[in-house]
N, C-alpha and C positions, 0 to 999 in steps of 0.2 A: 504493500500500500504506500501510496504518497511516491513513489518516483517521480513522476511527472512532475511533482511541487519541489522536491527536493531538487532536480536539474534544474530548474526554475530560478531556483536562489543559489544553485553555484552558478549560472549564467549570471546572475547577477552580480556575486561578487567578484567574478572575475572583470567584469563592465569594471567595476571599482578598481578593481589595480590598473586595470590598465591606464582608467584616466588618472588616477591620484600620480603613477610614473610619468603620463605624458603633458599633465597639467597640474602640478600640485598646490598652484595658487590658486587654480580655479575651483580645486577642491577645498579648499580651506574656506572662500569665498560661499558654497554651497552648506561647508558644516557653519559657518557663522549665521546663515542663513534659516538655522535648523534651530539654534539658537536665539532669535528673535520671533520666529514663530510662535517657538513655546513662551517668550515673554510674553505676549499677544494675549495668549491664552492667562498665565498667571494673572496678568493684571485687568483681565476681563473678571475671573473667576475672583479674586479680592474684591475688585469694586462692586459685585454682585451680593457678594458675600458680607461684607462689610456690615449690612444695615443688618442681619440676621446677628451676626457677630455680636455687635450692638445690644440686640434685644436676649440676647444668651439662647436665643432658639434653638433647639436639639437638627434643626432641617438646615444647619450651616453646611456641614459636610455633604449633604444632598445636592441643595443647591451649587456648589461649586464643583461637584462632581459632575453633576450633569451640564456646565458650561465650558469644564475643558477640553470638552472633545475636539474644540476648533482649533486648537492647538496640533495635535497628529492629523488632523485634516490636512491642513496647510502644508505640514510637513509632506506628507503621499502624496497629494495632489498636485503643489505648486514645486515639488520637487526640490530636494536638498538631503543632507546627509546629518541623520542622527545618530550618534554614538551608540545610547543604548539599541537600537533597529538594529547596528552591526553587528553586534555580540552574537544573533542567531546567524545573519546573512552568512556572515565571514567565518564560524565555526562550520557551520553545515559544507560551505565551501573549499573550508581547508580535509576538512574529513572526509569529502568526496574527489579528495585532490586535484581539483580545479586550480587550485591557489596554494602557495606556500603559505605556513606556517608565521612565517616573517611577513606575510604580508600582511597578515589578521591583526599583529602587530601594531606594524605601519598605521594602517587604518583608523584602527581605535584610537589610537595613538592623536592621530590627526583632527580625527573628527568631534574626539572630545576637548581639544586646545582650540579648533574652531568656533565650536558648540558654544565654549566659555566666553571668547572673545564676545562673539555675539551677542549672547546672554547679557553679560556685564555691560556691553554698549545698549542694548533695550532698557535695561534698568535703569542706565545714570539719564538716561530721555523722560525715563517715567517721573523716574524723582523730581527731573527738573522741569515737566510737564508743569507739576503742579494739581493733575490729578487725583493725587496718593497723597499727597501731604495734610490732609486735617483730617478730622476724627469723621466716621470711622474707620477709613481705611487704614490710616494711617497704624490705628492701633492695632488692627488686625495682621499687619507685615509686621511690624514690631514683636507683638506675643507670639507671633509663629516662629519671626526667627529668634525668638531669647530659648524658644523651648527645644528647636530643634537644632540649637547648638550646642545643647545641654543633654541630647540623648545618650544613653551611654554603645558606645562602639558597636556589641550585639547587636542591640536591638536594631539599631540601625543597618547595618547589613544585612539583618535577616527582613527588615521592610522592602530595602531596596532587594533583593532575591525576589519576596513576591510581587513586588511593583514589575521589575521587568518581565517575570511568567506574564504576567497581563498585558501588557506594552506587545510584547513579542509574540502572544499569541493571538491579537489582535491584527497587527502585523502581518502574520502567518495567515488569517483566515482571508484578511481584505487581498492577499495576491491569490489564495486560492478562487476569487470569485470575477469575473468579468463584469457586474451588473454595478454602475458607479454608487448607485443609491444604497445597494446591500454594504459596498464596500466604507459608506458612513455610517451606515448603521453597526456595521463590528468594533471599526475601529471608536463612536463614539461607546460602545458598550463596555471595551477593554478600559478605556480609559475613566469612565462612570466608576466601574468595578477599583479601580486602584487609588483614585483620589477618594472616592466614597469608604474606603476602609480603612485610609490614614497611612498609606503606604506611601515611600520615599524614591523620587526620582530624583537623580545626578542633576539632570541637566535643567527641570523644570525648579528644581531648588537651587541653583543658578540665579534664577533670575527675581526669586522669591525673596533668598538671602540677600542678596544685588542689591535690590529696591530697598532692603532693609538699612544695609550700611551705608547706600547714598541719601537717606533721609537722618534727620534729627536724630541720634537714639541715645540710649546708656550704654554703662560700661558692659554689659553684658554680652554684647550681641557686637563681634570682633572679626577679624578677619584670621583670626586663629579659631574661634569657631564654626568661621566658613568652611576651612580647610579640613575641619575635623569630619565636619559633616560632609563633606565630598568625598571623601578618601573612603569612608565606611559604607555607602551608600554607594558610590562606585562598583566599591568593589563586588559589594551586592548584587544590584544589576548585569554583571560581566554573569556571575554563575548564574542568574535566575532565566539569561536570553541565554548565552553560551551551551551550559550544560543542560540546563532543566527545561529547554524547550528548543532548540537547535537541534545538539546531541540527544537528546531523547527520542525526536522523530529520527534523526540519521541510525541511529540503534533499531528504531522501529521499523524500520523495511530492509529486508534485508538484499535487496537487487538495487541496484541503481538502470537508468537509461543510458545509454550511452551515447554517442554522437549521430550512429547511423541507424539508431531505434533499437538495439539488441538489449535484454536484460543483463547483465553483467550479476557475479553474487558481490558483496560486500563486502569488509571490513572482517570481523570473525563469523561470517556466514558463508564466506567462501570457502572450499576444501581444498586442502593440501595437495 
């Protein structure tokens, strides 16, 4: 099962090496790109959020779940390169050996210094918007990032793990479908599911944290707890697209397609 899907996303990541080697400013251009999307989104989902915030409403976490979907929209559709998306493309790719191992690398590598860049330039916009700046939003970037600078390490990578399972298998279903409309519909539903349960994305806490240390705040909320928070959450995300939804379908079918339609066996499903 899944060959068709799985050739599908090593053709893809091979698309990516080849342009990251034959353009790799125009890659970086695309991951920063990835990274203002998703601000779009965070600072949609706060100012939405804000007045719920406000009233201590238990439908805070709803409501902003169900607005960041236009966030990975943007990303699929208007085209550009997200870090955590790569985590699956580019394992399922190196493990179908479409791609070196170094490249998978390279990639994430890149696409999350993009991502960042990005991210950090949408935020110091918002800040200086003036959108974010009074109550409530303002208080609402604030208490989010005092808290989730303060998470302790675990936890935090094991949000980011299930955050990307959801990111990535969201991901996963919108290239399995042709029909543009089903293809919002998954991916708004992946990303519902992951802001809706309090789970941690790299790149979306980017520009969350971002917005936070370009406005007014206290000593709490630092650029040493930015870094904390990205490191653990990171690395979360890498295993949750990487191994737990990448590698788990690449393990799950044990033939691949190969170039001129023949099934090939796999990895340890092929015989000696």
């Amino acid at each position: 099962m899944y060959q068709e899907d799985l050739k599908h996303m090593s053709d893809v990541s091979r698309k990516k090496v080849d342009y990251i080697l034959h353009s790799p400013g125009g890659y970086f251009i695309l991951s920063a790109l990835a990274g203002i999307y998703l601000g779009f989104g965070v600072c949609l989902i706060f100012s939405v959020g804000a007045p719920f915030y406000a009233q201590g409403s238990a439908a805070l976490n709803l409501v902003m779940g169900v607005s960041f979907g236009v966030g990975l929209t943007l990303v699929i559709f208007a085209g550009s390169e997200l870090f955590t998306g790569n985590t699956m493309v580019c394992t399922i790719g190196a493990l179908s050996r479409a791609i070196a191992w170094k490249y998978v690398g390279w990639i994430l590598v890149w696409s999350f210094i993009g991502n960042l860049a990005g991210s950090l330039a949408v935020a110091w916009l918002v800040a200086q918007s003036g959108v974010v700046a009074k109550a409530p939003q303002a208080d609402l970037f604030l208490k989010l990032a005092e808290v989730k600078m303060a998470v302790p390490a675990w936890e935090l990578f094991s949000r980011g793990v299930l955050c990307n399972m959801l990111v990535c298998l969201a991901v996963w279903m919108a290239a399995r479908t042709t029909n543009e409309t089903a293809k919002i519909m998954v991916l708004f539903w992946g990303v519902f599911a992951f802001v809706g349960s309090g789970f941690e994305h790299s790149i979306a806490n980017q520009s969350a944290l971002g917005i936070a240390l370009f406005l007014p705040h206290g000593e709490a909320i630092t650029w040493n707890g930015f870094m904390w928070n990205q490191v653990f959450v990171g690395l979360g995300n890498v295993v949750g697209g990487a191994l737990l939804v990448g590698a788990a379908y690449w393990l799950s079918s044990p033939y691949r397609v190969t170039d001129d339609g023949h099934r090939q066996p796999r990895g340890f499903f092929a015989r000696s």
